[in-house]
N, C-alpha and C positions, 0 to 999 in steps of 0.2 A: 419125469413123472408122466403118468398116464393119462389122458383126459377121457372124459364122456362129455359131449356136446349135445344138449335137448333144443331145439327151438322150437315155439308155441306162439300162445296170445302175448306172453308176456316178453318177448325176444328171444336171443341165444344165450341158454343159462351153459357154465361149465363146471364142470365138479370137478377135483382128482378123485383118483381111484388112487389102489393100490400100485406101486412098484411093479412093472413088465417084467419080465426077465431079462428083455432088453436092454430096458432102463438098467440091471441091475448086471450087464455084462459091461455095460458104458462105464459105470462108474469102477466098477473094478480094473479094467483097462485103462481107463485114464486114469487113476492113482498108482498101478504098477509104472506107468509110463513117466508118471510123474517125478516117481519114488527111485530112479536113474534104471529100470530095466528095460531092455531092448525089444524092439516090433518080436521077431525070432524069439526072445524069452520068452513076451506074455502070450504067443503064439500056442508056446507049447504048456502050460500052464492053464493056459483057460481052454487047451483044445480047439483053436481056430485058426485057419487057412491064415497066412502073412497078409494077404489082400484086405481079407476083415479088418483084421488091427490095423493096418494102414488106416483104412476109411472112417474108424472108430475114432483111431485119433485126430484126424484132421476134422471129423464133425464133433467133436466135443470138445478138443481144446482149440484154444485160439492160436489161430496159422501164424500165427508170428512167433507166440509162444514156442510151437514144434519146431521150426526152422532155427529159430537160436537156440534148441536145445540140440538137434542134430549138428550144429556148429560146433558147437561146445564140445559134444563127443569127437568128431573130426580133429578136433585140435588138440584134445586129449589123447588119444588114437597118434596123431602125430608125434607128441611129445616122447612117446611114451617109445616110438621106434629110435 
């Protein structure tokens, strides 16, 4: 979510705002990613360069989360030769 930060007499107040787009590209990315689709799919689905969705996914999901989940593919991928 989005913040607005005011400081005055009274301290630092924060409000949410509305949903960024940003905010709202994060989460569709990280439930396509989640949802077993590949960097390269949501790539071409949500219209973003591989390097974005990389970066998307390693700041909104938990980096241990992503790496046992690239495991998981690797070992299914193997299997599967």
């Amino acid at each position: 979510m989005a913040w607005a930060v005011r400081s005055g007499k009274e301290g630092c107040i924060a409000r949410r705002l509305r949903p960024s787009l940003h905010d709202l590209r994060g989460t569709d990315t990280t439930k396509f990613y989640i949802n077993g689709l590949t960097e390269h799919e949501i790539a071409e689905i949500m219209s973003l360069g591989g390097d974005i969705v990389s970066r998307i996914i390693r700041h909104c999901i938990d980096r241990a989360t992503a790496i046992n989940d690239r495991i998981k593919r690797l070992n299914e991928a193997r299997t599967r030769m």
